[in-house]
N, C-alpha and C positions, 0 to 999 in steps of 0.2 A: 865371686859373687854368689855362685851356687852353697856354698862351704856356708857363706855367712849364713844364707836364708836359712840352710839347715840347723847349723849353729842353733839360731832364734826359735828354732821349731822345738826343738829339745830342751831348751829353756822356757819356754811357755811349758810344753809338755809338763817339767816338772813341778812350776810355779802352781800350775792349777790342778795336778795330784797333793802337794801339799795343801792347797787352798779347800780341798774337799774334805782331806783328812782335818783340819783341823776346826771346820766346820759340822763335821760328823760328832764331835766332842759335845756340841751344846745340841744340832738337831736331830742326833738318832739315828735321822733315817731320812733318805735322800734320792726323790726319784729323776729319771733322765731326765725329763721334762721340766725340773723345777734348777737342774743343774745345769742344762742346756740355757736356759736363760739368766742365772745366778752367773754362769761366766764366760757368758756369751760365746758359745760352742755348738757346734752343731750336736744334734742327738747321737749319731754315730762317733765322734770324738767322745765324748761322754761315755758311751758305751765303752768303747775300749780302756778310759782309765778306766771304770769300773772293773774292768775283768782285770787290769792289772794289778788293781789294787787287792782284789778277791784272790787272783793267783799267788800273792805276794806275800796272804795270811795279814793283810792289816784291816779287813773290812770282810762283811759276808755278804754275798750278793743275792737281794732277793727278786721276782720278779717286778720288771720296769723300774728297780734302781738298787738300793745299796744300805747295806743297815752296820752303827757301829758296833763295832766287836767289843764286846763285852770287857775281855779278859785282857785286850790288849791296848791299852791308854795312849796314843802318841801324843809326846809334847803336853804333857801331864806338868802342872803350874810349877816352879823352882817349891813353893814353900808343901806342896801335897808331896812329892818325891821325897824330899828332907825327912817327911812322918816314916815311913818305906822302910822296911829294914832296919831299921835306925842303930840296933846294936849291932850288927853284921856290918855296916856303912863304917862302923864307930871301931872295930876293931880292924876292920880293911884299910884303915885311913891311919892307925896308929903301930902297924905292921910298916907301912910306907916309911915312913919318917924314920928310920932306920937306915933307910939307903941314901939319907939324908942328911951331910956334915955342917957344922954348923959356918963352915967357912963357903960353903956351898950358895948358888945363886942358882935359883928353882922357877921352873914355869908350871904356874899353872891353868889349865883348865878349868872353868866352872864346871860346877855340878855337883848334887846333893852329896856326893861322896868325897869326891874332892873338898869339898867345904868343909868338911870335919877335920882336916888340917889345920886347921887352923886351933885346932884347943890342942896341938900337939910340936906344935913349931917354936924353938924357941928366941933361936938365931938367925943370922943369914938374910940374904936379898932375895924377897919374892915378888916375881910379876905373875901375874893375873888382871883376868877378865872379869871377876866375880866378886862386886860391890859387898857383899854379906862377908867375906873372908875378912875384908877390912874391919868392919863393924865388930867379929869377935875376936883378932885382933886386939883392937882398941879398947875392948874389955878387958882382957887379959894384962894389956899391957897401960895403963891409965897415964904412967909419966911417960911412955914412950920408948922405954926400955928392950923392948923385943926386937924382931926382924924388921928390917928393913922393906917397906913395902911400894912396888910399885904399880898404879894401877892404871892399864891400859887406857886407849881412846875405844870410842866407839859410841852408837844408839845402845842406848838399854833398851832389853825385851823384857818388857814385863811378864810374860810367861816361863822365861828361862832364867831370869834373874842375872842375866850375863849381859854385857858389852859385847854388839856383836858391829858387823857391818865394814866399810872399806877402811876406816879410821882406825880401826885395830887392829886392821893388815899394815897401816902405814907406819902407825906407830912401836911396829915388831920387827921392824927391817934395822934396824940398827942393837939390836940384842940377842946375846947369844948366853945359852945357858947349861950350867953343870948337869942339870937334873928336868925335865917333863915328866907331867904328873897328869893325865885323864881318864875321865871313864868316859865311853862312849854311850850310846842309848843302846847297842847291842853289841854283841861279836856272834863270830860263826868260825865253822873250820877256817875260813879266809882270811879272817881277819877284824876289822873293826867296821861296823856298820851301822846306818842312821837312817832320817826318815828326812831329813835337812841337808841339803846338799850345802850351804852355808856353816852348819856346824860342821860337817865331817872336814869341809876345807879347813875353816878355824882349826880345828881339832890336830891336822895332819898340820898346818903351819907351824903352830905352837909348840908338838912334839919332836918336830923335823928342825927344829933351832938351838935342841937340847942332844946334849952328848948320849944321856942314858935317859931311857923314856920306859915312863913305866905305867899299866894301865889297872885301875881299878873298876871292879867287879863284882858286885854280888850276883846271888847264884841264880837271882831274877833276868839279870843281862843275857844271857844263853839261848831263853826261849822266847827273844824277842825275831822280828823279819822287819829285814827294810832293805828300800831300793840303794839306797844311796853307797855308795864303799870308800872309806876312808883309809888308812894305812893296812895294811897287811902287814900278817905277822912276824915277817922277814926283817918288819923295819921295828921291833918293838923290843923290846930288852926282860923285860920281868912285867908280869901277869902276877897279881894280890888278889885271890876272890876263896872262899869258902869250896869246902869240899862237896861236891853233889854227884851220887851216880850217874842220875842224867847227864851231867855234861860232861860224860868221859869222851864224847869224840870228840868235840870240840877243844878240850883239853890236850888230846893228844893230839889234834892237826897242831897246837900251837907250841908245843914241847918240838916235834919234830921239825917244824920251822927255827929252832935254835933260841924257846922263847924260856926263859929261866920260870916257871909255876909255883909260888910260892902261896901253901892254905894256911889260913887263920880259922883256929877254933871258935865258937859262940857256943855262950854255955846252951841256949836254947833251941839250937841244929844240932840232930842227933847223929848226923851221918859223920864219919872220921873217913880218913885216907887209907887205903891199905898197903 
C-alpha cells in the first residue's frame, strides 16, 4: 500500500514538472502563486519543482517563481525542430542508411532527424511511430514501389508529430526488428536523456526490440539537460552526430561504453575530427 502511494507521488511529481515546462513555452514566466493554483499544489510543492527545474538547467529561477530559459526550448513543435540543423539532421540521417540493408526490417523513432530517412530509404519493412515519414514516403514512391511501411497505433501529439501513448506499446509487442533508429531530445556521459518520461519509455521500447540500435544526433543534443533517463550507452550500438570540441566528454563516456562514434561532415560546420 505504502509503495503504491509513493509510486503516485512520483508520478504526479513528474506529470506537473512536465505541465509547467511546457506551459513555460507560451507564458514566460511563472510565479508560485499563479502555479500553486494552475495545478493545484501547495506553494512549497511548487517551490521545489521550481528549484528542480532551475537545478536541472531547464528554467531560471527568479524571485517568487520561475522564468523560461531562453536558449533551451523543451518539446519545441515536430514542424520548428525539422527547420534546426536541417543540413546536419540531412546528412546524419543519410550516414544511417548505410547500416541499413535493404533486406532489413527497421524501427523507427519519430523525430525531426529521424524523419529524414525517409528521402533516403529505399527498400525493406519499416515500423514507425511518425505519421510525416509516411507522407514522404508516398512522395517518393507514388505507385507504391518503395519500403514496406508499417505504421504503429497510438494518440497523435500534436507537438511531437508522433503516435505516442499505451496503443503503441501494444501494438510493438508482437515485432522484432533488424535495425532501431532514434534520436533522443538529449544525451550526456550516461546516456540518452528527455524531459518526457513517455518518450524516453517509447524510445527505450522501440530500441530495446531491435538487434542493432543506432542513435541520431546533432551537435545541438549534447548541450541539452533533462530529468528523465532513457537507455544508457551500454545498451546502444553506433552513435551518427557531427564532430564538436565540446562534446568531447560526452563522446568519450560513450566510445568507452563500447558505443561504435561515427562523424558526418557539413560543408557549413567548420570543426573536423582529429
Amino acid at each position: 500500500m505504502l509503495f503504491c502511494i509513493l509510486r503516485r507521488r512520483i508520478a504526479m511529481k513528474k506529470e506537473r514538472i512536465q505541465q509547467i515546462l511546457n506551459d513555460l513555452q507560451c507564458l514566460r514566466v511563472l510565479s508560485t502563486v499563479q502555479a500553486a493554483e494552475r495545478y493545484n499544489a501547495s506553494r512549497a510543492t511548487i517551490r521545489r519543482s521550481f528549484n528542480e527545474l532551475a537545478a536541472s538547467g531547464l528554467a531560471l529561477r527568479t524571485h517568487g517563481g520561475i522564468r523560461f530559459l531562453e536558449q533551451e526550448v523543451p518539446s519545441v513543435p515536430y514542424g520548428l525542430r525539422e527547420e534546426w540543423n536541417i543540413k546536419e539532421k540531412k546528412a546524419i540521417a543519410q550516414e544511417a542508411v548505410k547500416y541499413i540493408r535493404d533486406s532489413h526490417s527497421v524501427m523507427i523513432y519519430g523525430g525531426s532527424t529521424t524523419g529524414h530517412l525517409g528521402f533516403y530509404l529505399t527498400q525493406g519493412r519499416i515500423i514507425t511511430n511518425l505519421p510525416d515519414l509516411c507522407r514522404i514516403l508516398r512522395m517518393r514512391f507514388p505507385t507504391g514501389d518503395g519500403p514496406q511501411v508499417i505504421l504503429t497505433g497510438g494518440e497523435f501529439d500534436f507537438r511531437t508529430g508522433n503516435l505516442e501513448g499505451p496503443a503503441l506499446r501494444r501494438s510493438l509487442e508482437n515485432y522484432e526488428c533488424d535495425v532501431g533508429v532514434a534520436s533522443a531530445y538529449g544525451v550526456d556521459e550516461t546516456g540518452l536523456i528527455d524531459i518526457s518520461d513517455e518518450c524516453s519509455e517509447q524510445i527505450a521500447l522501440m530500441l530495446g526490440k531491435s538487434s542493432l540500435r543506432i542513435i541520431l544526433a546533432d551537435h545541438s543534443k549534447f548541450k541539452r539537460k533533462g530529468f528523465c533517463r532513457s537507455l544508457p550507452w551500454n545498451r546502444i550500438h553506433i552513435l551518427i552526430t557531427t564532430f564538436d570540441p565540446e562534446n568531447h566528454a560526452v563522446i568519450r563516456s560513450a566510445q568507452s561504453q563500447g558505443v561504435k562514434v561515427v562523424f558526418v561532415s557539413v560543408p557549413d560546420r567548420n570543426h573536423s575530427p582529429r
